[in-house]
Every structure is written in C-alpha cells, then in structure tokens.
N, C-alpha and C positions, 0 to 999 in steps of 0.2 A: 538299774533299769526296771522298768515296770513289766511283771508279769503278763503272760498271754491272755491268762485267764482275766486280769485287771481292766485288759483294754476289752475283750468282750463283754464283761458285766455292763459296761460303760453303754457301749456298744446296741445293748438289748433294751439297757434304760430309756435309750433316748427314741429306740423304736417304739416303746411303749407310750411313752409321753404324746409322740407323733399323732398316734393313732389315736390316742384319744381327746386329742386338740381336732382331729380331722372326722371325727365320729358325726354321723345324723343328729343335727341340734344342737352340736359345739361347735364355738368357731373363735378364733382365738382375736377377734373387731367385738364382740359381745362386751358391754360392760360387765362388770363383777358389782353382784348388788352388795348394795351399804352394807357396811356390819355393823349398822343403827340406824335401820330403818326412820323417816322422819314419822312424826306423830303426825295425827290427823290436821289439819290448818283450822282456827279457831273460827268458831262461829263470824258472822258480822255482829257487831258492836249493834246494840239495843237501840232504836228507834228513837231520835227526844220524845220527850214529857212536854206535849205541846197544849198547849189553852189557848181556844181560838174565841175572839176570832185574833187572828195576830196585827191584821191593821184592822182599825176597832174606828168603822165610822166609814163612808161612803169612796169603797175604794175599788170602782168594779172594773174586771177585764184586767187583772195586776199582771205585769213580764217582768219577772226575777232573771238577776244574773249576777253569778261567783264570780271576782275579780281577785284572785290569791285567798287573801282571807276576811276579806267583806263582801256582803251583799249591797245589793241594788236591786233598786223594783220604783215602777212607775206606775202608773192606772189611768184608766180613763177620768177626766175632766168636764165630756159633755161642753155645755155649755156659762160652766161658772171659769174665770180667769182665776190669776193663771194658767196656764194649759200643762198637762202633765204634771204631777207634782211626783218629786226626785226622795225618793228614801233610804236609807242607810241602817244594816244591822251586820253584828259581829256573827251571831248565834242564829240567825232567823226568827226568833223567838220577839224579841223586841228591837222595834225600828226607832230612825228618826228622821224627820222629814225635814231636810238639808235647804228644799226650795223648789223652785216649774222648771221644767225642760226650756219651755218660752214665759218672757215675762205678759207679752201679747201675741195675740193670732197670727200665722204668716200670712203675708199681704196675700196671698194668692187666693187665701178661704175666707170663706164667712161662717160656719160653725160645724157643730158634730164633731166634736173633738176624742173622739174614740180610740180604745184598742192600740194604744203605744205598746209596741214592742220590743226589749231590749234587745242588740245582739251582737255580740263582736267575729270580726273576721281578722287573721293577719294582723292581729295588733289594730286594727282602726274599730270605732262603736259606733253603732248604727241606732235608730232609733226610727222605725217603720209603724206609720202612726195613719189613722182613719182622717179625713174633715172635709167638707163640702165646699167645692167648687163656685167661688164666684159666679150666680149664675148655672150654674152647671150641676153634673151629677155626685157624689158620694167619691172619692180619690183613695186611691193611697199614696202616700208622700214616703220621705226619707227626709232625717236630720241626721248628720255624722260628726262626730269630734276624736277629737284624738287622745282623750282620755273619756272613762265612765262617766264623770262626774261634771263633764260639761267642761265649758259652752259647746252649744250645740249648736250648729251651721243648719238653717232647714236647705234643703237640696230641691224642692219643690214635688209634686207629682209623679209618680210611676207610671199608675192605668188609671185611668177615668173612665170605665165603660156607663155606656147609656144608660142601666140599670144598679148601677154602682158598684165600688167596688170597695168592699172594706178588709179589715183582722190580715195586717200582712203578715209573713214570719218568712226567716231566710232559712237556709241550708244548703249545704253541697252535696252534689249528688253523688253517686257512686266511681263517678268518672274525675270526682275534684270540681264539676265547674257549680259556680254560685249559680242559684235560684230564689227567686222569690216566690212562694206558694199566697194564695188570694181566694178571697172569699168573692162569687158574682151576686150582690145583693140580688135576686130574682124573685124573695120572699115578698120585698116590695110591693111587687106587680101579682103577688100570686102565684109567681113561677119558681120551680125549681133554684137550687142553690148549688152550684157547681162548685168544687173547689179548684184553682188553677196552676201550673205551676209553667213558671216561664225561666230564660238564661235571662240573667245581671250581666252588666260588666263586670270586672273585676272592680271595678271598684265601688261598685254599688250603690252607680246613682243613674241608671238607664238599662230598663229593658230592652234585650237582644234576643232576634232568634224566633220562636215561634210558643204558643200556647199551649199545653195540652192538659184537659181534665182528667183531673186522677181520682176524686170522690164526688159523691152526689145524694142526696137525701135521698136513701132510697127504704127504709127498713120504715114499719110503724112507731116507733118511737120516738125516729129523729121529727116526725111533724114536715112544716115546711122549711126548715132550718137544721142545713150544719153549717159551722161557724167556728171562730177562732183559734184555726189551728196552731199545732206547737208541734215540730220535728227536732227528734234527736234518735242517732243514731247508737245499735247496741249488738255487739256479738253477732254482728254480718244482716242485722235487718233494719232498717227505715220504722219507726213509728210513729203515729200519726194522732197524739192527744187533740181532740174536738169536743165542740159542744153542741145541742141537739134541741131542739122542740122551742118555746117561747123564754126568751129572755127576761125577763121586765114585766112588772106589774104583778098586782092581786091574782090577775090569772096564768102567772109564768108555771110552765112545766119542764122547766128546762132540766139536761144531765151534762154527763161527763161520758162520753165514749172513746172508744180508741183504735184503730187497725194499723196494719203493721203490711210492710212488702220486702223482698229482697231489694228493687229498686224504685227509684224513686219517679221513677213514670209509668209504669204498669203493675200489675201486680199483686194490689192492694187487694186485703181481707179483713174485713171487721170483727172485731173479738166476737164469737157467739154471746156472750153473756154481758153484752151491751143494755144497756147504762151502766158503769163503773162504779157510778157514785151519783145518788139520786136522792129524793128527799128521806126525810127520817123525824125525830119528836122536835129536833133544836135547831134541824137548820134545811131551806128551800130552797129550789132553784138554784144549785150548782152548777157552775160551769165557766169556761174562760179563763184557762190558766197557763202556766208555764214550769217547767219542768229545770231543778238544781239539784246537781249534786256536792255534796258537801264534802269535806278533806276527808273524811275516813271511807270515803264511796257510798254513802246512803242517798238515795234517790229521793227527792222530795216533790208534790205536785204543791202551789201556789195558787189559787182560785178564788172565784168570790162565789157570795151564796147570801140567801136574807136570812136572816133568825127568827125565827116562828113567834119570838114574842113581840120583837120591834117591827116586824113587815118591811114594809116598804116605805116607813117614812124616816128609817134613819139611810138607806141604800144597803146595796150591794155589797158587802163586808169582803174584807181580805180573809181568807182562811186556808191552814196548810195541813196536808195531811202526808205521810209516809209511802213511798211506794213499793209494795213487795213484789217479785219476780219469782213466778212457779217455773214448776221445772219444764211443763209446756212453753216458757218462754214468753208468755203472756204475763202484762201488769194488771194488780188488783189493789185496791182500795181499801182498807176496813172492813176486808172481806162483805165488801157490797153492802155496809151498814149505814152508808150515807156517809155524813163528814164524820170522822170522829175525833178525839184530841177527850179534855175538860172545855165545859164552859164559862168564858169570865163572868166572874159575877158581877163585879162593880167593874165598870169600864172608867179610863182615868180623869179626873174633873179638869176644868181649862182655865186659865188665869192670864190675865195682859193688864199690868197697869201702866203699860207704854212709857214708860221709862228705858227701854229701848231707844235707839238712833232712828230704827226703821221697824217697818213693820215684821214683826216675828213670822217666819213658814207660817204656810196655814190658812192665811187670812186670805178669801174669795171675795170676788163682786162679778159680776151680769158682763156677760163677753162683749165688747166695743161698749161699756159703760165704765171706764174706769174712773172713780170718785180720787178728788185731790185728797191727799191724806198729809200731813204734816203733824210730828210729833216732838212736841217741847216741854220739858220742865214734869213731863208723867203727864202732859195733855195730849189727847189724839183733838187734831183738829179735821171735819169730815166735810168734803162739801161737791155739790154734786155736778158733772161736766157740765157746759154751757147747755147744750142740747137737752139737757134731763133737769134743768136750773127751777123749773117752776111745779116738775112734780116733786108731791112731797117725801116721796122716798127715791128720788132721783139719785141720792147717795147711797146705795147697798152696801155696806161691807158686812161679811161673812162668816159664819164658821160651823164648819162642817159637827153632824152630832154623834153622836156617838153609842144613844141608847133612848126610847122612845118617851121615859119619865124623867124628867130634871127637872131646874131650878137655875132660870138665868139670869144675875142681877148685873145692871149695868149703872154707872152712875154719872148723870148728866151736870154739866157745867153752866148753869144759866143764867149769870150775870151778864155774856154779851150778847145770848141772843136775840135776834129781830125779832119782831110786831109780827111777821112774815113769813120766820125760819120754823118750819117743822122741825121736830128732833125725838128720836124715839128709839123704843124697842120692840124689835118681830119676828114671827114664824113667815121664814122667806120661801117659796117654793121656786118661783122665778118674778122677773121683774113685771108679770102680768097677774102674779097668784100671793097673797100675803095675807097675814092679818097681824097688828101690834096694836103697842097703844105709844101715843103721842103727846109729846108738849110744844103749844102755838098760843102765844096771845095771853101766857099766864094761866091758862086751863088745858086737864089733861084729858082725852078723851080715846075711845079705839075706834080703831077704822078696821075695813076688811077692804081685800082685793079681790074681784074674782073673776077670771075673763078680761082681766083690762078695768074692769069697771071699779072706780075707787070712792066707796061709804065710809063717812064719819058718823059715828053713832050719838048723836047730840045727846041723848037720855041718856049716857054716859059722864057725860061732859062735866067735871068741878073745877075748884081750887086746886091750881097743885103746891101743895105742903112743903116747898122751900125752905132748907135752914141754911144758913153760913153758903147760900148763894149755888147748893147744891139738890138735886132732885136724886131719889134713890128711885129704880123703874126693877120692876119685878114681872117673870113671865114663867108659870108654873108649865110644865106642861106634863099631862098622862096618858099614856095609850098610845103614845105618841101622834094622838091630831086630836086632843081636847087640852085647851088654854084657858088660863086663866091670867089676869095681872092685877100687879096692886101696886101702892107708891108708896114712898115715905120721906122724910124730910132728915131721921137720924142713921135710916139703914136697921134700926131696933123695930120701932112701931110702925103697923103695915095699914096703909086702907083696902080691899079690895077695891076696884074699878070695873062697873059692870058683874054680866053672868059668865058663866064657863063659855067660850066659842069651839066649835066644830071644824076643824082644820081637815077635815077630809079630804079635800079640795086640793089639796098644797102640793101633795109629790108629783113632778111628771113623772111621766111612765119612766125614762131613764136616771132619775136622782132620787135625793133623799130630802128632807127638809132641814134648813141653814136655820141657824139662831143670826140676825141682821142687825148691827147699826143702825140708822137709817136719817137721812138728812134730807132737806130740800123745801119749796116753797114758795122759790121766786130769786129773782137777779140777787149774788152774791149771798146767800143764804146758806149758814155753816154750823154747824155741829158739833159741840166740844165736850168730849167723854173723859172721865178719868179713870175707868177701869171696865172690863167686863166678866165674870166670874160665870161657869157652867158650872154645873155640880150636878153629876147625874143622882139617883136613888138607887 
C-alpha cells in the first residue's frame, strides 16, 4: 500500500500545477512557442535585367497577360492591317509575334483600331478593343475565344456614346460581379474625360445595369486626358494604373499615374506623387499599359513610350519596367526616374526572302486595302486591289521599324513587268503620305506623296542598271525622316538617285513610319520582289 504521506505529495503537485495553468496570462488553449523559432522569410527575388525597349518597333497601348508560364501581349494597330498583332514570350524579355487578333476589320467598323486589351475571366479570354463606328462614334467592342491564342470571335460593340468611347479593361468588383471600366472620349470635343465603370453579363458580351464615374481629369497634370486604364486588385484595395496629359506626337506630354480605393465605385484616391513615370534622357511620353505578375510574384508594368532619339517616326515602343510596393502600400516606378531598364543599342535587322508558304507575322498594308500577295519559288508576287489598280503604290505592303537610321534593300524582279506596272521602294506613312523611288517603263525615278498629292520627280529619272533580269533598290534612311536611295544591277555597285528627301511629313500623329513594297499602275499591274533586308545602324 501506498503511504499517506505518498498520496498527499501527489496531491499538492497537482494543486500546484492547477494554479499555475489558471494564473493571469496562462492558459492551458495557448500555443507553446517553437523551440526554433523560423528565421526571417527571404527577401523577393531581384527584379530581371531588362533592356528596353522589349517590343522594339511601333507597339503602342501594349495588354500583357500570364497564361501558366507564357505571356501574351497585343497593341494597338491603328490603322495599318492586320489589326492587333498577337505576341508570345517565355521571360518577358524577348517576344515573338505569332500573328493579328483579326486577319481584317470587323464588319461593323471602319477604323481606329486602338487599345486591345487582353483579359481572362473563368477560364474564357476576352479581348476589349477600341474602332470606329460605321458612320458613327469611337466603340468599344469585345472579341472572346476560348483559348489566349485565338481565334478570336469579335462579339461586336459594348458602348458607343456620342463623344466616344475608347481603352476598355475588365474587372470584378468587390461583390464578384464583372465590370467593364471605359474611357468617355470628351478630350475630343474639349470636354472633360470621365472614366466609367458599368455591370457585364457574365459572360462578357453585354452591358447590364447602370454607369457610374469613378475618375476624372482633375489634377494639372493629367491636362485634358485620362486614359487607359488597367485594374488589378492587391491586399484589400482596387488600383487604378492610367495615363494622363497628350498621347502622340512631337508635342505629347504624356505619364503614368495611379489611384487606388477599397472599392470599386467610390472611393478612389490619387497617389500624391502622380506622375509615376514621366519623361527622362532615353525615353518620352509614357503611358498605356498593363500590369503582370510573374511566377515568383514580381509585379511588372508593360507600356509604351518614344525614345528620345528615334521620336516619333519609328512609334510608340513596348517598354517594361518593375514594380515596387512601399510600405504605404503605394506602387513606384524607378523611384520616379522615368522608364528605367538598359537601353538596346542595336535593335534586331529584318530579312524575308519569301521562301515561305505565306507571308511571315509582321507584314502590314493600309486598312480596307489589302494587296494580293502570292508567294512561289522565294518570289513575293504583289499587286494591288481593283479599286487601288491604277495608283501607283495601290499595293503597300509593310513593315514596321524599329530604329530611325537603317538601311533597306529590296530586290525587284523585272523581266515580267508591264510598260505600266510601277514597282518600288518606300518610306510609308500612310496611303496618303510617302515618299520612295520607283521602276516604270525601264527608268527609275522618286516620287513623294504628300496630302494625297503624288510627284514623280523627272530630274531624277535614268536608266535602271539591270543584270540577270534583276534591279537591287536601296533606301538609306537618318534621323529618322531624311532619305536617301540608290540602285544597282549587282547588289555591290551603288548609284545614288537624286538628293537626300525630307520625310518630315510621314508620321501620323498616332504611328510610326513603315519601310513599303509598293506596286500598281494600272489594270492588272504586279510586283515581283525577291527579298527585302532592313538593317538598322
């Protein structure tokens, strides 16, 4: 038997234990901390090593989007076809352009082919895109597919208002239900620029429900313009990346700003230290972009911007830059240094000797002007629609540049062509703005366009040097708007033709200037190229 005194020690133990499991600040639901503690969580992973611009060459208003582990990104088109051109990168760093959203315009528009926005819902992909109304005013539309990479179904128009409506972007709002947020072109007319956000259906091809404005140009430096918004949601708030002040041209002042709300109809605040990202020594007029993040969680913005040396007559460049998050919860930029990254030095040269089936990505011509193309044996044969048959650059075809000084040699087939057939090479701006030089009739001579109005420059005009039933056409270009050309019969020996021309003329205010084919003349009048080579400097 156990002693008395055995079972009181016992006894007293477990009073004591009691009382100090039930003591002020013990409590016996308390976890017991680690006995090893975890160490601090490691920093985030270092920023890429980015050299911009990353799409190198006229890519403005770009919408990025992560699909597992590739990207996607589209950009505005404007007015050159294709419409939307579809790109593809593992890294972000470097893309490939896969091919257009549309091969041609949806029936419903006639141009402005602006501000494609990539975005997926529920496993479907949407593709919320700018274009002008037959007739009518500035749209936004919808194209959807059921994979990123197309085909793309256009679904027609959203909002047509009176004073247009462009830069669509989705998002869900705090409650789950879809919205489309919209830009009210008002800059137009002089008037303010509302931003809008309305209920989708679910399935995101009809506005439901009612309007309401959630941002508006109001601060001095947005100007008469915000624009392009991009919403994505972070740690319980709504933010609202925009761009601000003049888009386009010599005289754009555009930025990057940003404001943030708890939700997504009221509430909104603009960073005080608005513009984000503004010009700097290498690069201007930022703004229009979209927001990725990448597998290890780094936040990245997507945007375009001009380069301080090419301007405005290569376009609106793809550029990406890092995003940091302070501990005020506010996004910054290169701590407000403009764009940053490296910048490429030599941008990459372009080659087609159409030995291809079809025509490679890439290649443009003048929207509702699509020139026949037919490719045999490493011959492009080019010749231009009925309706465009008697001008002489009726046949455009295209390609976008990529840095303001090259070197673009093309090399013409001249044994079948007509008495009739123009055939050439040019600095294209659009099919009312050009200038190249030409072979008609056995002599080469340069023309300019300007306004519609088309000059052959006769005190130009010679022999063109022919060998083995080939012309070599050369078109220097510096500064990006002063040209030069020369010809030659080996591709070795050069003549010059004419003096340098002044291409100043050439960019619209929303593109860049195209290196062009060019064909036409008169009934059945064609074109037959056997290579075109760019090679920047």
């Amino acid at each position: 038997m156990r002693s008395r005194g055995v079972f009181l020690s016992a006894a007293l133990l477990s009073l004591t234990v009691l009382a100090a499991l039930t003591a002020p600040g013990c409590s016996s639901d308390e976890p017991k901390p680690p006995e090893n503690p975890p160490e601090n969580p490691p920093p985030p992973p270092p920023a890429l090593d980015i050299t911009n611009p990353v799409l190198s060459g006229d890519y403005p208003d770009p919408s990025i989007l992560r699909v597992e582990d590739t990207y996607w990104a589209t950009a505005t088109s404007s007015e050159w076809a294709p419409h939307f051109p579809l790109l593809r990168s593992t890294d972000l760093l470097h893309w490939e352009l896969v091919g257009p959203v549309f091969e041609s315009e949806p029936t419903w528009s006639e141009g402005n082919y602006w501000a494609p926005e990539l975005a997926t819902d529920n496993g479907r992909y949407f593709i919320f895109y700018t274009a002008k109304k037959k007739g009518g005013p500035l749209c936004v539309a919808v194209a959807t597919a059921s994979q990123v990479s197309g085909p793309y179904t256009d679904r027609g128009p959203l909002v047509c208002q009176a004073l247009g409506s462009i830069d669509g972007a989705l998002i869900r709002d705090e409650n789950n239900v879809l919205y489309l947020v919209w830009k009210e072109d008002g800059n137009s007319q002089g008037l303010p620029t509302p931003l809008w956000a309305q209920p989708l259906s679910e399935e995101g091809t009809q506005l439901i429900g009612e309007k309401k404005q959630i941002l508006l140009n109001d601060t001095p430096w947005e100007g008469q313009v915000v624009e392009g918004p991009y919403l994505l949601r972070r740690n319980g708030w709504f933010y609202l990346f925009y761009a601000g002040a003049g888009c386009c041209g010599r005289a754009c002042n555009y930025g990057v700003g940003v404001a943030r709300s708890k939700t997504l109809l009221s509430g909104w605040e603009k960073h005080p230290l608005n513009p984000i990202v503004k010009n700097n020594a290498s690069w201007k007029c930022p703004g229009h972009g979209s927001v990725v993040t990448d597998p290890l969680g780094r936040d990245y913005l997507l945007y375009h911007a001009y380069s301080t040396t090419d301007s405005v007559y290569v376009g609106r460049q793809g550029v990406l830059d890092a995003i940091q998050w302070g501990e005020d919860e506010w996004p910054s930029i290169n701590s407000r240094r403009g764009t940053g990254g490296k910048v490429l030095a030599t941008p990459p040269a372009f080659f087609d000797d159409f030995t291809a089936t079809a025509l490679v990505p890439g290649w443009q011509w003048p929207k509702s002007r699509a020139p026949s193309t037919a490719l045999t044996g490493g011959v492009l044969t080019l010749a231009p629609p009925t309706a465009q048959a008697a001008d002489p650059i009726g046949a455009t075809l295209a390609r976008s540049t990529n840095t303001g000084t090259y070197t673009a040699e093309a090399i013409l087939e001249v044994g079948d062509l007509s008495a009739e057939t123009s055939a050439g090479l040019a600095a294209s701006g659009d099919p009312e703005n050009g200038l190249g030089i030409a072979l008609q009739a056995g002599k080469v001579a340069l023309w300019i366009r300007k306004g519609n109005t088309h000059a052959v420059d006769a005190s130009t005009s010679r022999e063109a040097p022919v060998a083995n039933g080939k012309l070599h056409l050369r078109m220097t270009a510096r500064s990006g708007h002063l040209y030069r050309f020369a010809v030659s019969g080996d591709g070795a020996s050069w003549t010059d033709v004419g003096g340098e021309l002044n291409g100043d003329f050439l960019p619209p205010w929303d593109r860049g200037v195209r290196v062009a084919l060019t064909g036409g003349g008169g009934a059945g009048a064609a074109a037959r190229f056997d290579s075109l080579r760019i090679t920047p400097e």
